[in-house]
N, CA, C and O atoms as CSV, one atom per row, in Angstrom:
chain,resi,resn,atom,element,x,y,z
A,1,UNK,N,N,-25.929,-22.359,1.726
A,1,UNK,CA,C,-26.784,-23.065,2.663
A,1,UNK,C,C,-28.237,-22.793,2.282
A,1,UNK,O,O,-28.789,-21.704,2.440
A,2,UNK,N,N,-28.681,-23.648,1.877
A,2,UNK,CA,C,-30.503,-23.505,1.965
A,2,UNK,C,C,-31.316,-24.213,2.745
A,2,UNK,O,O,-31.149,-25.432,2.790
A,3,UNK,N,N,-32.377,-23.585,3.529
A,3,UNK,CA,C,-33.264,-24.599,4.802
A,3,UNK,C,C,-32.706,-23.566,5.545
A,3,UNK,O,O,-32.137,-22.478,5.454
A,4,UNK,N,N,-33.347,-24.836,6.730
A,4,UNK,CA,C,-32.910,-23.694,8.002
A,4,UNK,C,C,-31.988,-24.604,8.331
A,4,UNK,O,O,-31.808,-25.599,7.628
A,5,UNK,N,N,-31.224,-24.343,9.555
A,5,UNK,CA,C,-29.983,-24.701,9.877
A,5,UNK,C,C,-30.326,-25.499,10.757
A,5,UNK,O,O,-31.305,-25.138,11.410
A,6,UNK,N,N,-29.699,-26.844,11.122
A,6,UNK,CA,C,-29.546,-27.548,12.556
A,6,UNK,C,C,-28.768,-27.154,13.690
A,6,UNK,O,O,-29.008,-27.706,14.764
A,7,UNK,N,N,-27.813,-26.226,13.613
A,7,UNK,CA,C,-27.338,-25.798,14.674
A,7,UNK,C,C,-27.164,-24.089,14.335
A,7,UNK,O,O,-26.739,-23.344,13.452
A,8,UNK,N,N,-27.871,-24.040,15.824
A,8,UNK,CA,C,-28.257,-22.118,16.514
A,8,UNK,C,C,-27.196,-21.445,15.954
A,8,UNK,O,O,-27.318,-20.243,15.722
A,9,UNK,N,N,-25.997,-22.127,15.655
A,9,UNK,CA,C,-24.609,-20.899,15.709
A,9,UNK,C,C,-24.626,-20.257,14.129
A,9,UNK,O,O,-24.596,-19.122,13.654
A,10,UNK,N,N,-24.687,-21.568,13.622
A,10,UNK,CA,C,-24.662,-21.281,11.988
A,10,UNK,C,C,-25.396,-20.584,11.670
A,10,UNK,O,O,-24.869,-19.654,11.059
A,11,UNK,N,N,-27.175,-20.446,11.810
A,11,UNK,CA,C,-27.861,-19.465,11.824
A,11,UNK,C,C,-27.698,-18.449,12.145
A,11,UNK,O,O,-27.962,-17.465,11.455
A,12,UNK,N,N,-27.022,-18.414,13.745
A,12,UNK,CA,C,-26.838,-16.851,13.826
A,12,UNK,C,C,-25.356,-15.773,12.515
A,12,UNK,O,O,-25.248,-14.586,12.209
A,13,UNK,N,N,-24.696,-16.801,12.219
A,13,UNK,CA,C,-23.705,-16.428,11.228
A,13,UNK,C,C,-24.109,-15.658,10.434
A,13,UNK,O,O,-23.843,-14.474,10.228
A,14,UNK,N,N,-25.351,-16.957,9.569
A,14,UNK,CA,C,-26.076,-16.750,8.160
A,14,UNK,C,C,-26.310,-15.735,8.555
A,14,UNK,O,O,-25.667,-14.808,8.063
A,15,UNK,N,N,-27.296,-15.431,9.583
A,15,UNK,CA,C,-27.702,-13.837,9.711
A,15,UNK,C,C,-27.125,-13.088,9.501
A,15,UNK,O,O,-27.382,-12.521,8.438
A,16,UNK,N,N,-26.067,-12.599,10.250
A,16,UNK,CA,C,-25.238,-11.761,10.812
A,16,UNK,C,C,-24.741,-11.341,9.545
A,16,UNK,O,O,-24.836,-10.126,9.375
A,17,UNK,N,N,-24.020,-12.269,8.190
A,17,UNK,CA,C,-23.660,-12.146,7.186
A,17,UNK,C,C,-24.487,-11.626,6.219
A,17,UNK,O,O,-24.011,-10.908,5.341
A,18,UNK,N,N,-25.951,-11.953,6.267
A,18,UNK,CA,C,-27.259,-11.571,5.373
A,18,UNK,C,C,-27.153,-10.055,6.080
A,18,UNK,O,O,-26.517,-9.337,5.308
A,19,UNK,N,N,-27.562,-9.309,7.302
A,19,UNK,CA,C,-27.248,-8.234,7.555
A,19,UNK,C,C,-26.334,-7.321,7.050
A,19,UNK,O,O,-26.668,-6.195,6.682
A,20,UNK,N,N,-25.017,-7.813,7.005
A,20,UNK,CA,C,-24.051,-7.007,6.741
A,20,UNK,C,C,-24.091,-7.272,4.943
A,20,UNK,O,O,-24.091,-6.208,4.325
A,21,UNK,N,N,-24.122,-8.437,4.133
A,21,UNK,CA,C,-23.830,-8.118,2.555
A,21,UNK,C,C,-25.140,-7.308,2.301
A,21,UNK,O,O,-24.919,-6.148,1.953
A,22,UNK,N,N,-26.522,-7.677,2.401
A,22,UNK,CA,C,-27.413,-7.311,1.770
A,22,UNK,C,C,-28.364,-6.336,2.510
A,22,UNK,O,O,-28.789,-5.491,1.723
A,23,UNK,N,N,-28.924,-6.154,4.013
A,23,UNK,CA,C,-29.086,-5.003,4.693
A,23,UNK,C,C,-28.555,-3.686,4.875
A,23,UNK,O,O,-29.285,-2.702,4.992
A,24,UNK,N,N,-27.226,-3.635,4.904
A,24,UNK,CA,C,-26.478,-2.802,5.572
A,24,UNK,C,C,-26.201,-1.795,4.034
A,24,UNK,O,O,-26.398,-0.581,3.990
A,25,UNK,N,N,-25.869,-2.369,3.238
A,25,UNK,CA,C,-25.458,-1.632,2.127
A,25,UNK,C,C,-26.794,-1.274,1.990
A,25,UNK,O,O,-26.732,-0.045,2.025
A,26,UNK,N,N,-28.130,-1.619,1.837
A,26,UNK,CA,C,-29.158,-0.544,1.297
A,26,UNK,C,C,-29.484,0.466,2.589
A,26,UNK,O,O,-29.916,1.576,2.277
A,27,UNK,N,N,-29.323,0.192,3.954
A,27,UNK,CA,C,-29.688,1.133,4.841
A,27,UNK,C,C,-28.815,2.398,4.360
A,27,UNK,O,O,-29.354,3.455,4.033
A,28,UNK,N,N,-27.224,2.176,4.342
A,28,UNK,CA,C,-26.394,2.928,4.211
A,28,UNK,C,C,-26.667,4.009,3.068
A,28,UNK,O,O,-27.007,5.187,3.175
A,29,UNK,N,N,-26.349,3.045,1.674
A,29,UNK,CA,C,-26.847,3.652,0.268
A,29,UNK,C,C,-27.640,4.237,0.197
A,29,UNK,O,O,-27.411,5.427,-0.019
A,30,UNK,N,N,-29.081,3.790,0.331
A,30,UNK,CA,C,-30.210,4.235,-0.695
A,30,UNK,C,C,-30.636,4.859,0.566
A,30,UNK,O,O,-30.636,6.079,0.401
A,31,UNK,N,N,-30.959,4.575,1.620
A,31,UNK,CA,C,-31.454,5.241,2.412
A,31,UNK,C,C,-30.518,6.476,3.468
A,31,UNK,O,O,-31.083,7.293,4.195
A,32,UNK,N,N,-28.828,6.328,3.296
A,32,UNK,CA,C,-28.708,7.386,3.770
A,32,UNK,C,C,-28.903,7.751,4.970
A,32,UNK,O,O,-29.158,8.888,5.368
A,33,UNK,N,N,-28.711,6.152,5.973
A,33,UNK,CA,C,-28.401,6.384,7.247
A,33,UNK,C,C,-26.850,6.186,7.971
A,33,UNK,O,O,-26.303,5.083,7.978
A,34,UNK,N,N,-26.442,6.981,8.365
A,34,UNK,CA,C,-25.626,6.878,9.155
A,34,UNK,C,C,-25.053,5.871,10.067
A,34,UNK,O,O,-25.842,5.374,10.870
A,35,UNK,N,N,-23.881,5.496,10.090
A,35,UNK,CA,C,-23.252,4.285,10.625
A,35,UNK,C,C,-24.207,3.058,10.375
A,35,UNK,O,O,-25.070,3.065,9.497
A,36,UNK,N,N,-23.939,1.842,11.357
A,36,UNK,CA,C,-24.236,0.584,11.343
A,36,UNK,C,C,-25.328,0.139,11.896
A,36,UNK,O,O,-25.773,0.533,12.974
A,37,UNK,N,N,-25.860,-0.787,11.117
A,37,UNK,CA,C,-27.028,-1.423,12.386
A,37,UNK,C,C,-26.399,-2.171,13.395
A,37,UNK,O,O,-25.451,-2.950,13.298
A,38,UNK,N,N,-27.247,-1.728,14.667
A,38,UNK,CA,C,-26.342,-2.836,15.730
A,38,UNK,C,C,-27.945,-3.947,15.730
A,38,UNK,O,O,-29.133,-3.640,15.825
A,39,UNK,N,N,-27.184,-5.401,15.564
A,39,UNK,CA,C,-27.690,-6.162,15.577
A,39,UNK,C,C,-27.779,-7.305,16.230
A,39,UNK,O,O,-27.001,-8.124,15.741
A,40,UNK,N,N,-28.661,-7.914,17.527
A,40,UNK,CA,C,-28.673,-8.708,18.640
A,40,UNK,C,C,-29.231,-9.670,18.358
A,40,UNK,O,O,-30.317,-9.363,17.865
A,41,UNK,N,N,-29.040,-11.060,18.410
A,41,UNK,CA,C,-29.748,-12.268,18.182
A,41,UNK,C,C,-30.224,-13.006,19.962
A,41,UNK,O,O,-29.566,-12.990,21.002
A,42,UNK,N,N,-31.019,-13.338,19.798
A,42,UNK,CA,C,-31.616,-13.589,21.334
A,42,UNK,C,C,-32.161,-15.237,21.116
A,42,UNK,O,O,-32.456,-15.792,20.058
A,43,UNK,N,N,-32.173,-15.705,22.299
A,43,UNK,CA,C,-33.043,-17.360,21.993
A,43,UNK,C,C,-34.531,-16.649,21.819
A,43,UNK,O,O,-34.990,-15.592,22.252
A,44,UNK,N,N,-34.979,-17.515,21.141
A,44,UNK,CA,C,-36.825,-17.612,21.551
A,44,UNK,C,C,-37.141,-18.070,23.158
A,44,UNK,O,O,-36.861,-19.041,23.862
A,45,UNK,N,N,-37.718,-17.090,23.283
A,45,UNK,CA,C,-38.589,-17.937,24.814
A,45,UNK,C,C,-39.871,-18.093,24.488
A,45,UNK,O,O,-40.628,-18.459,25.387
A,46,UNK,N,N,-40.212,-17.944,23.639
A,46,UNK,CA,C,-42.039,-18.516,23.493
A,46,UNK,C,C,-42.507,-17.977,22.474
A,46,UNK,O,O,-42.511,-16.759,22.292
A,47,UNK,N,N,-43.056,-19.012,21.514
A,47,UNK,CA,C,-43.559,-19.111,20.408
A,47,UNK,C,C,-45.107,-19.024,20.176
A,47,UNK,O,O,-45.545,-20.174,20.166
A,48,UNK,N,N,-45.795,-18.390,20.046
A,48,UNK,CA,C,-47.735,-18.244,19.743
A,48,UNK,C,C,-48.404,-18.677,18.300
A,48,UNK,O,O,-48.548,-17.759,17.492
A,49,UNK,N,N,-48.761,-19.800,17.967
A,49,UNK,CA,C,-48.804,-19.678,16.672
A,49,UNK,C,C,-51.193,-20.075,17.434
A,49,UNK,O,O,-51.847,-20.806,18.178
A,50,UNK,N,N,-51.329,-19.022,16.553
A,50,UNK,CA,C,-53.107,-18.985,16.913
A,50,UNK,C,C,-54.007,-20.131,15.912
A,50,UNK,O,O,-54.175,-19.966,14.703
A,51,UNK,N,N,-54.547,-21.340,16.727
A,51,UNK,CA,C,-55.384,-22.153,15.703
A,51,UNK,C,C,-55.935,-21.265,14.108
A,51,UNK,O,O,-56.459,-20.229,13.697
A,52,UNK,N,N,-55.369,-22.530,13.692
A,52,UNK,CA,C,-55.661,-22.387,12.351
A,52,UNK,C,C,-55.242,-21.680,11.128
A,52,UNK,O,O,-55.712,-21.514,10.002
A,53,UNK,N,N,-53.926,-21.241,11.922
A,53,UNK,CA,C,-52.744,-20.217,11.319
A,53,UNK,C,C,-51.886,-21.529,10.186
A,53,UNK,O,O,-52.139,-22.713,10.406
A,54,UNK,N,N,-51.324,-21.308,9.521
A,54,UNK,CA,C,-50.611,-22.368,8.567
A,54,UNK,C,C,-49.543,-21.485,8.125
A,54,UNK,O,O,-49.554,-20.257,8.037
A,55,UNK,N,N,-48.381,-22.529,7.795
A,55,UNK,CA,C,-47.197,-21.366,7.499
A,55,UNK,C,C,-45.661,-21.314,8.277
A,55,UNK,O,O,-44.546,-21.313,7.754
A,56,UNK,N,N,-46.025,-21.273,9.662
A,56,UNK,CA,C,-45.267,-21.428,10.562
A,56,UNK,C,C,-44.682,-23.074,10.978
A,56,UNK,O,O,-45.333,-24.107,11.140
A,57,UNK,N,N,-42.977,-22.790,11.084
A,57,UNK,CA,C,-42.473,-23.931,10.658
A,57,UNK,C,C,-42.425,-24.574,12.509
A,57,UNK,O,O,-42.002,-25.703,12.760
């Protein structure tokens, strides 16, 4: 999948999956923390983007 996603669920997947293949193994590994990240996905309730900022989709 490349872009962002049209539907909330799939995104939260992608995440969830990006966490666990590619987060989780370097927290664990290289850094040598203990157990899992616990990881919560939430809606946005409000977005701030400040005049003249560029970037933000």
């Amino acid at each position: 999948m490349h872009g962002p996603s049209s539907h909330p669920r799939e995104s939260e997947d992608h995440f969830t999956r990006f966490i666990a293949d590619r987060i989780t193994p370097v927290i664990k590994g290289e850094l040598g923390v203990q157990g899992d990240p616990q990881v919560a996905v939430s809606p946005l309730h409000r977005r701030f983007v400040v005049p003249g900022v560029t970037g933000g989709a």
